[in-house]
C-alpha positions in Angstrom: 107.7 108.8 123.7 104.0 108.5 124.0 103.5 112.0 121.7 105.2 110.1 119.3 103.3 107.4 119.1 99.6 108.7 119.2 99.8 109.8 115.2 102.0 106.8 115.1 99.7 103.7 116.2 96.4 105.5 115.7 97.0 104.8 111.6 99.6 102.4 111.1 98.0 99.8 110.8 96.8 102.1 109.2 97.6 100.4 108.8 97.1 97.9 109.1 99.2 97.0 108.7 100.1 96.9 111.0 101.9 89.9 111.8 100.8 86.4 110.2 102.4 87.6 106.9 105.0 89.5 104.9 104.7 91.1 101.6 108.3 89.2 100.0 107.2 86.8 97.3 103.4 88.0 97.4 103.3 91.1 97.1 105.5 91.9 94.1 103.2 90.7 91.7 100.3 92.9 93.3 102.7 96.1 93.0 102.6 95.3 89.4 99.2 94.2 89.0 97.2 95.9 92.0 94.7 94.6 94.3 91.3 95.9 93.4 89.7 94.0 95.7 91.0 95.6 98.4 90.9 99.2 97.0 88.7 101.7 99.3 88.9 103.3 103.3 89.3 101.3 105.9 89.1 101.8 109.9 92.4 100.8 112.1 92.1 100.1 115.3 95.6 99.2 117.1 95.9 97.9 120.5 99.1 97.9 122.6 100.0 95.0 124.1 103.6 95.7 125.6 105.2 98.4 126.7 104.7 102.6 127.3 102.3 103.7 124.5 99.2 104.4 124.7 96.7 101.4 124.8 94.6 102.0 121.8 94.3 104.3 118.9 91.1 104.1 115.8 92.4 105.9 112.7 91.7 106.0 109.0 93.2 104.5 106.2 93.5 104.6 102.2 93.9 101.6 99.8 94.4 102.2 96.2 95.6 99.2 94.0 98.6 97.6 95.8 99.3 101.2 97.5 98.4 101.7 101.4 98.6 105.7 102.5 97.0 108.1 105.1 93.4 108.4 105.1 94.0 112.4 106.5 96.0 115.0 105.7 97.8 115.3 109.1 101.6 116.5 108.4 103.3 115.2 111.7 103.3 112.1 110.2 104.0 109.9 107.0 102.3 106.4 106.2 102.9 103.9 103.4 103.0 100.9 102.7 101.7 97.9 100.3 99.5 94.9 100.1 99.9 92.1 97.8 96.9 90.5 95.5 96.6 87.5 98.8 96.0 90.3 101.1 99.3 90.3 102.6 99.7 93.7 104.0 103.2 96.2 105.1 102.8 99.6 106.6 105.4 101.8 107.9 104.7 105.1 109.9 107.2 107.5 110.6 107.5 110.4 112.7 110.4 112.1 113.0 113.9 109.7 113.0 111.2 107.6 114.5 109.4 104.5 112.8 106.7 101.9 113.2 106.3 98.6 111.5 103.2 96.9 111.1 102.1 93.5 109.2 99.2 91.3 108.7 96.7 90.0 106.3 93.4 91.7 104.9 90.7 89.3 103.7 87.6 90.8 102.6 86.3 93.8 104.4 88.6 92.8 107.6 91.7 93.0 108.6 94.1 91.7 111.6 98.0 91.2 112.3 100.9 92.8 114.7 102.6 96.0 114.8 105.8 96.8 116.7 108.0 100.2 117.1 111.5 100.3 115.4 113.2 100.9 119.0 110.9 97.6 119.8 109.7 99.3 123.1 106.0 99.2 122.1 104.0 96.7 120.3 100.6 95.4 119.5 98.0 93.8 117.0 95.6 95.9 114.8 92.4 95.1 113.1 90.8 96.8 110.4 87.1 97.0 108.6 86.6 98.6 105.3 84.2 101.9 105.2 83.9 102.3 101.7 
């Protein structure tokens, strides 16, 4: 399990995503409209706070309008998500039949909420800091 969730952690939250907030009635006006303001890269860092993976991962993520995605072109693994125009933020990684689910809010330049595994046997908070 904890190959799985190296690629897994080290973005999603990437992601940020990986919490205080979900994107329901905020974030379907941002898919429409975008969210400039939080448009650029940003750095993840995840920490594990319950059960078997690894403590903590740092990875790289992409924002582009309301649109969250992979910072890196790494294959064994697929990130998306959204974030609405309040900074509510959704991320999903997936790896195989195997998922990740990560929520939170972004604010400007930072980052913070929860993250947990779809079997729920790890989970965690994230933080992230925009790069550019």
């Amino acid at each position: 399990m904890n190959h799985f969730l190296h690629p897994i952690f080290a973005f999603s939250f990437a992601a940020f995503m990986v919490a205080s907030a979900s994107l329901s009635s905020d974030a379907a006006p941002a898919a429409r409209q975008g969210s400039a303001n939080f448009d650029g890269l940003w750095t993840v860092a995840i920490v594990t706070q319950q059960g078997p993976c690894d403590r903590s991962y740092r990875y790289p993520a992409r924002i582009v309008g309301s649109r969250v995605s992979q910072a890196n072109a790494d294959p064994s693994y697929r990130l998306y998500g959204a974030v609405s125009r309040g900074g509510a933020i959704r991320v999903i990684v997936v790896r195989g039949s195997q998922w990740a689910d990560g929520r939170g809010r972004l604010t400007d330049g930072h980052g913070a909420g929860n993250w947990t595994t779809s079997g729920g046997q790890c989970a965690g908070q994230w933080t992230a800091d925009r790069r550019g």
